[in-house]
C-alpha positions, -999 to +999 in steps of 0.1 A: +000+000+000+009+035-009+014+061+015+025+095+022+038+092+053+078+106+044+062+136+030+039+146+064+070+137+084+096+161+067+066+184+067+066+181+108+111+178+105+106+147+125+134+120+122+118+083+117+132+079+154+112+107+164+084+095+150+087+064+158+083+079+196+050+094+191+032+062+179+052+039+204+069+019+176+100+010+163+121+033+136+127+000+119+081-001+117+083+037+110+109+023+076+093-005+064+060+014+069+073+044+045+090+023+021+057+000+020+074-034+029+048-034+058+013-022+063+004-009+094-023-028+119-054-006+115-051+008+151-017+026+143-035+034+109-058+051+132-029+064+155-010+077+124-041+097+108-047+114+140-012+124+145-008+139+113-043+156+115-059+133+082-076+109+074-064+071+065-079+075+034-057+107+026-024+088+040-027+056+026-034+044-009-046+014-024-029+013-059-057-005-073-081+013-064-088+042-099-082+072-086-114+098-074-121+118-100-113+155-092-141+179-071 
């Protein structure tokens, strides 16, 4: 799954480790979250959407899902 979480991060200037911090994970989970090797557990989904101030839909991506059509 897609995501934008390296983009919202450098946004902040938070480090992975920092990061990493705020949801309670590893910076290894915070990596192989942003490079997509892993997908998070819906709960940190959840934890990660709040932190950032979006919603999951807006942070992750499904890549095959066609994209919304624009407002």
């Amino acid at each position: 799954m897609e995501n934008i979480i390296r983009t919202l991060r450098a946004e902040h200037g938070w480090s992975q480790a920092a990061l990493a911090d705020k949801l309670d994970v590893s910076r290894q989970s915070v990596n192989a979250i942003e490079t997509g090797k892993y997908d998070p557990s819906l709960p940190l989904a959840f934890a990660i959407a709040r932190l950032f101030e979006k919603s999951i839909e807006d942070i992750f991506v499904d890549p095959q899902q066609p994209a919304k059509a624009a407002e």
